[in-house]
C-alpha positions in Angstrom: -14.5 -42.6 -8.4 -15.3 -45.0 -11.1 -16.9 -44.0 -14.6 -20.1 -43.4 -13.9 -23.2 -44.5 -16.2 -26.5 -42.2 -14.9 -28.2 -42.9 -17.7 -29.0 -45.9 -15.8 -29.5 -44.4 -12.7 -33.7 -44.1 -11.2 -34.6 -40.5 -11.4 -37.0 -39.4 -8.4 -39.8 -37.5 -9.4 -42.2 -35.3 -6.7 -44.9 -33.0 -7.7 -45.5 -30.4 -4.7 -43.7 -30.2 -2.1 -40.3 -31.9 -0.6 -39.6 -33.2 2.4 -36.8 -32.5 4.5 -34.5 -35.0 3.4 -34.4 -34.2 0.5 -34.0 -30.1 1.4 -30.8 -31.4 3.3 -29.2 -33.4 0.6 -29.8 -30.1 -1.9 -28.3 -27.6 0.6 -25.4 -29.9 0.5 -25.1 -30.3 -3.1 -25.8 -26.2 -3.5 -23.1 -25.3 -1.2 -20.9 -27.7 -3.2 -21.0 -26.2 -6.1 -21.4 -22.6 -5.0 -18.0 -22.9 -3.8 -16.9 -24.9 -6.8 -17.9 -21.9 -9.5 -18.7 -18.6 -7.2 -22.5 -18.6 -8.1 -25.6 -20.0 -6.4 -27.0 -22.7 -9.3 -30.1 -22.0 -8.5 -32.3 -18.9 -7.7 -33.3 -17.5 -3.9 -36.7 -17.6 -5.7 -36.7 -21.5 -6.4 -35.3 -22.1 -2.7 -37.8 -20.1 -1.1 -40.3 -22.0 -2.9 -39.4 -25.2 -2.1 -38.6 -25.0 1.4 -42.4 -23.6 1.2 -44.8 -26.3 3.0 -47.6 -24.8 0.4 -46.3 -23.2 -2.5 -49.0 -20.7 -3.5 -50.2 -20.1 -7.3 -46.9 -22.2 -8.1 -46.6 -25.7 -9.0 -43.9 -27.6 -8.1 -41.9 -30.4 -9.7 -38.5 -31.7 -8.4 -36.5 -34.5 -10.3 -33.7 -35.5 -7.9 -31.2 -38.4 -9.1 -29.4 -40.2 -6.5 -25.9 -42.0 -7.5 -25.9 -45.5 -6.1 -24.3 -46.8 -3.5 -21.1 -48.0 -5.3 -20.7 -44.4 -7.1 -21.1 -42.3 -4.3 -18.1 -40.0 -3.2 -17.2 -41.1 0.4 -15.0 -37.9 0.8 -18.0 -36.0 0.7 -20.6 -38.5 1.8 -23.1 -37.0 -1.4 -25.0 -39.0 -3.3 -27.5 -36.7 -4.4 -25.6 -36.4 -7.7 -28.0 -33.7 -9.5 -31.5 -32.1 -9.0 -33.9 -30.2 -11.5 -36.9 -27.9 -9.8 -39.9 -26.9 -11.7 -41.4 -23.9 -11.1 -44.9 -23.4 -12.6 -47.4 -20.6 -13.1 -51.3 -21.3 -13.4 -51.1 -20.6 -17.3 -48.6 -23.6 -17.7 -45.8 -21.7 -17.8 -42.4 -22.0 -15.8 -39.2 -22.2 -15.5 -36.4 -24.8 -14.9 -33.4 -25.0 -12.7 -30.6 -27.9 -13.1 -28.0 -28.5 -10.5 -25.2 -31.0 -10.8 -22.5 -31.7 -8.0 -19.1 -30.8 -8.9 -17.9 -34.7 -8.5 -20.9 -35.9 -10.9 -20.0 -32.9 -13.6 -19.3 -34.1 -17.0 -21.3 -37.8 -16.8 -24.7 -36.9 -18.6 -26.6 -36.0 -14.9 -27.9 -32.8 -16.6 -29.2 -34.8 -19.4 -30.4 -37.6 -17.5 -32.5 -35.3 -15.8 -34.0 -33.3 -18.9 -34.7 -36.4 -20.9 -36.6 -37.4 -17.5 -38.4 -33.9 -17.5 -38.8 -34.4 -21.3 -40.5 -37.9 -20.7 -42.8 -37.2 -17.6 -44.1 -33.5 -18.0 -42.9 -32.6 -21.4 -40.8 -28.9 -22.4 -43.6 -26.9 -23.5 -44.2 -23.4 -21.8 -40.5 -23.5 -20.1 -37.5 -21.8 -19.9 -34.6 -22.6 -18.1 -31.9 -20.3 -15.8 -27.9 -20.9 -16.2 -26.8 -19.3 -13.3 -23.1 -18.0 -14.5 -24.0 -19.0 -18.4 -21.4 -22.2 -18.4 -20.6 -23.4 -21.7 -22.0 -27.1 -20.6 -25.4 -25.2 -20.1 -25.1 -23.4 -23.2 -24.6 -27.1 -24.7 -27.6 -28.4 -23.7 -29.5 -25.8 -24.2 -28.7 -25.8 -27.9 -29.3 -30.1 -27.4 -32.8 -29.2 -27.2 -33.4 -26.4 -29.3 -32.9 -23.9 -26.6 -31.4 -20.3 -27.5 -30.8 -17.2 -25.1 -34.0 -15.3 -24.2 -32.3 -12.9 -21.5 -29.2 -11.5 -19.9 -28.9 -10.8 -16.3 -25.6 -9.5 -15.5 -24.2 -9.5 -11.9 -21.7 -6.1 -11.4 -19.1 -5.5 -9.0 -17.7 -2.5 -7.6 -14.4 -2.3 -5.4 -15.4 -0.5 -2.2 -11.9 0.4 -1.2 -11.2 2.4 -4.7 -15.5 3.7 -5.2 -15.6 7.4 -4.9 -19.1 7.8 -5.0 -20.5 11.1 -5.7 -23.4 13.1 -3.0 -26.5 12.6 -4.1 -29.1 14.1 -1.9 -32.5 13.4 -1.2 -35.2 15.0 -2.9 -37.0 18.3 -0.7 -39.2 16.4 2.5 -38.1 13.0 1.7 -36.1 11.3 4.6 -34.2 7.6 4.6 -35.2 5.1 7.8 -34.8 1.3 8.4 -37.7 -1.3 7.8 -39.2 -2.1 11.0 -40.0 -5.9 11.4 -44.0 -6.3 12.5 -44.7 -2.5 11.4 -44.1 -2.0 7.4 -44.6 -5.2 6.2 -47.6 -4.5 4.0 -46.2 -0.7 3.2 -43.6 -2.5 1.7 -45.3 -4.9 -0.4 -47.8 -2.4 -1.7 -44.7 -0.1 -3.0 -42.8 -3.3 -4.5 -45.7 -4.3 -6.7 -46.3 -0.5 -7.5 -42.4 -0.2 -8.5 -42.1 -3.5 -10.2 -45.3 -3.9 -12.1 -44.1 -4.8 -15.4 -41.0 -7.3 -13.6 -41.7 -10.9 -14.1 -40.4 -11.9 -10.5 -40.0 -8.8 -8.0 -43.4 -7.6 -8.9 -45.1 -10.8 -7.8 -43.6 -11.0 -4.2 -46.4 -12.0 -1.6 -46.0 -11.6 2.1 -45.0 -15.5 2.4 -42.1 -14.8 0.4 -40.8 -11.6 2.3 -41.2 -13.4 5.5 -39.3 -16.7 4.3 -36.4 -13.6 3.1 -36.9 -12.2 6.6 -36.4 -15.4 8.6 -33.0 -16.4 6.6 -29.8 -15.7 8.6 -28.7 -13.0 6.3 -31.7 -10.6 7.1 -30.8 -7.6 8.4 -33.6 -4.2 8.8 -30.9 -2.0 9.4 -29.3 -3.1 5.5 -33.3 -2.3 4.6 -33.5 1.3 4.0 -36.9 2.9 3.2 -37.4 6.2 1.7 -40.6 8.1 2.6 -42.5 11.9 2.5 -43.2 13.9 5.0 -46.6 12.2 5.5 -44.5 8.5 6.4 -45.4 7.0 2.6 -43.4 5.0 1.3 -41.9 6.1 -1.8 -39.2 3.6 -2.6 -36.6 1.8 -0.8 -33.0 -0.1 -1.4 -32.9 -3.6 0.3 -29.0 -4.9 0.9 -27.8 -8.1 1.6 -24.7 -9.5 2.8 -23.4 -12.5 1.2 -21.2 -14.2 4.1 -17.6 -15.8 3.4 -17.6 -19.5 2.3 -14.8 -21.2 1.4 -12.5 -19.0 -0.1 -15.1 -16.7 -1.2 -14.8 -13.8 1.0 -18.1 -11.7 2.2 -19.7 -9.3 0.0 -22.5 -6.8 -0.2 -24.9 -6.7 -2.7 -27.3 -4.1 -4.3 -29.9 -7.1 -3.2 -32.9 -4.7 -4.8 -33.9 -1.2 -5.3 -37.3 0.0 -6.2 -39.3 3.7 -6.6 -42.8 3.7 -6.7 -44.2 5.7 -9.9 -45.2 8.7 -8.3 -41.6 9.2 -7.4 -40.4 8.8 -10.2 -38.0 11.2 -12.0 -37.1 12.9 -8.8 -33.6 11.2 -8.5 -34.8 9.1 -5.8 -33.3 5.4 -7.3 -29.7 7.4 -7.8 -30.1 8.5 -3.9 -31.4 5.1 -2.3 -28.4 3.2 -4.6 -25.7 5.6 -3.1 -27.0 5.2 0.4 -27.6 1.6 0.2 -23.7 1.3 -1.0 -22.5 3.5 1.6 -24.2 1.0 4.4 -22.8 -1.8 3.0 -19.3 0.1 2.5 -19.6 0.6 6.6 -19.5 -3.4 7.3 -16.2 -3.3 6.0 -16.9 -5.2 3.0 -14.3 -5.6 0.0 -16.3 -5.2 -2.6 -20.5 -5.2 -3.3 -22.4 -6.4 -6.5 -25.7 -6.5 -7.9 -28.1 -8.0 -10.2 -29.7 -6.4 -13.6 -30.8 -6.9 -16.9 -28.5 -6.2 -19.5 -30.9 -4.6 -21.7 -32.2 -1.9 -18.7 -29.8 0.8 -20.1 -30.5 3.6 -17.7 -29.5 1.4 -14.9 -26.5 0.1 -16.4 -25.4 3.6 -17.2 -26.5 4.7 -14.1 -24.4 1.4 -12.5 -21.4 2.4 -14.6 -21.2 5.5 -13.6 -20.9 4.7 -9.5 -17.9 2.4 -10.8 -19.6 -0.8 -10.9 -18.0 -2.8 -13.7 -19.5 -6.7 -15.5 -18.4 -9.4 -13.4 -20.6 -12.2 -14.3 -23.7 -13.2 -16.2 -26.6 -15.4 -16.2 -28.7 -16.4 -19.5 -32.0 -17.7 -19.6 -32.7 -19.9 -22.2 -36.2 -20.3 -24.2 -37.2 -22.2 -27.1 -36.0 -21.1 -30.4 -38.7 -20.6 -33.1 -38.8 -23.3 -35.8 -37.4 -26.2 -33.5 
C-alpha cells in the first residue's frame, strides 16, 4: 500500500444506532486485529450496544473512517480503516473505544478520529479503554492530557499443570445450571445485588443478558448457579469459551462470578470459582483466564493462589487534573 494521508480522509459520524453495513465492516476490522494482538479492541459491552436496534439509557456515537478507494488493501478487501464508539450515560458521561486495522496502524487513523471526536462532541466527561494497554494508546492518551485511571488485568492459568484444591459448598447450598426461559429475572436480581458498587456488571438489564444469551458462545451448562435449600439464588459463576481463531487456540475464561450479600463470607466465591474451573477444565481446554481489577486484592490473592498468573492488561485512561 501507498503512504497513506487520513488526515484528509471524511470521517463518518452517526449518533444512535448503526446499520448493518456498517456492523459488518466492524466485525471484519475486530476480527483483524483480534488476531493481529490476541485481544478484542473493544469491549463485549460496546458490541452489545451497538448491535442494539435501541440502546436503552445509553447514547450512542460511532465515528467510522473509511480509506478511499485507491488506499484500500485488496488482499483483505477492508476499507473500514478505523472506528471510534461512544458510549454515554444520561449524566454526560461515557466512555470511548478506538479501533484501528492492522494494515492502517501507524498513519494517524487514531488521531484522525479523536480530533474528529474533539471537534464534533467535545472530550469532557470521557474516558477511554486500551484494550492490552499498547504503547501507541498510551501515546495518545498522554497527546491529550489523558493519564491511567484503572487497571484491569486479564490472568491465565495452565489447566494441564492447576492442582486446584476441594473447596466444598457451604451446609444446604447445592450448584445447578441456568435454565434458559426459567431464571432469567432470579439472575438479574442477584447480579445487581452482588455488583452494586461495579460500574458495568451491576447495571446489566435483561436486553443485555439476552443479546449474551443469543451469541454462539452461550452455553447454560458453563452457567452454574448456586442456591439454598429454598431454590434462592445466592451467587453464581458464568464461563465462557473463547473459540480458536487463527492461531489463537480456544480458551476458557472465568467470564464472571458474583455472591449476593447475604452470602457473603461463607466461602461461596472460592467454591463457585473452583467449580466453574473445573467445567471448563472438562472441555479439554489448554488453559482458562479471567478479568479483574488490579486493585481488588482479595481476589487477586484469591486468583493467585488457584495458580492463575498476570498475562495481560488493559488501562483506562481519564483526564489528568490540571490539563
Amino acid at each position: 500500500m501507498s503512504s497513506a494521508h487520513p488526515e484528509k480522509w471524511p470521517v463518518l459520524v452517526i449518533k444512535g444506532g448503526v446499520d448493518q453495513d456498517l456492523l459488518r465492516d466492524v466485525r471484519v476490522l475486530l476480527a483483524a486485529a483480534e488476531e493481529s494482538d490476541g485481544n478484542p479492541p473493544v469491549s463485549e459491552q460496546t458490541l452489545v450496544t451497538m448491535r442494539a436496534a435501541d440502546t436503552g439509557p445509553h447514547t450512542l456515537l460511532t465515528l467510522a473512517l473509511y480509506a478511499p478507494d485507491e488506499q484500500s488493501d485488496p488482499a483483505t478487501a477492508q476499507d473500514l480503516a478505523g472506528f471510534a464508539v461512544v458510549v454515554e450515560e444520561p449524566d454526560g458521561t461515557g466512555v470511548v473505544e478506538i479501533a484501528v486495522h492492522p494494515s492502517y496502524r501507524n498513519q494517524g487513523v487514531a488521531d484522525r478520529l479523536v480530533g474528529t471526536l474533539k471537534s464534533s462532541r467535545g472530550l469532557d466527561g470521557l474516558k477511554a479503554w486500551s484494550h492490552g494497554n499498547h504503547e501507541a494508546a498510551a501515546d495518545l492518551a498522554a497527546r491529550y492530557g489523558y493519564g491511567p485511571v484503572r487497571e484491569l488485568w486479564k490472568m491465565r492459568l495452565t489447566t494441564a499443570t492447576a492442582d486446584l484444591p476441594d473447596a466444598g459448598l457451604p451446609d444446604g447450598v447445592s450448584i445447578r445450571a441456568f435454565v434458559p426461559g426459567k431464571d432469567e429475572e432470579a439472575w438479574l436480581a442477584a447480579n445487581r445485588e452482588a455488583f452494586a458498587h461495579h460500574p458495568e456488571q451491576g447495571s446489566l438489564t435483561r436486553a443485555d443478558l439476552q443479546a449474551r444469551m443469543d451469541e454462539p458462545w452461550f452455553d447454560p451448562a458453563g452457567f452454574l448457579l448456586a442456591e439454598d435449600r429454598d431454590g434462592r439464588l445466592l451467587g453464581y459463576h458464568w464461563t465462557k469459551v473463547h473459540p480458536q481463531h487463527g492461531t489463537h487456540a480456544a480458551i476458557g475464561e472465568v467470564y464472571v462470578v458474583g455472591v449476593t450479600p447475604s452470602a457473603q463470607g461463607m466461602g461461596l466465591g472460592k467454591a463457585l470459582t473452583i467449580a466453574g474451573i473445573r467445567h471448563l477444565q472438562q472441555q479439554g481446554l489448554h488453559a482458562v483466564m479471567l478479568y479483574t481489577d488490579a486493585d481488588n486484592a482479595p481476589a487477586v490473592s484469591l486468583y493467585r493462589r488457584l495458580g492463575f498468573t498476570r498475562w495481560d492488561m488493559d488501562v483506562m485512561y481519564g483526564p489528568l487534573e490540571g490539563r
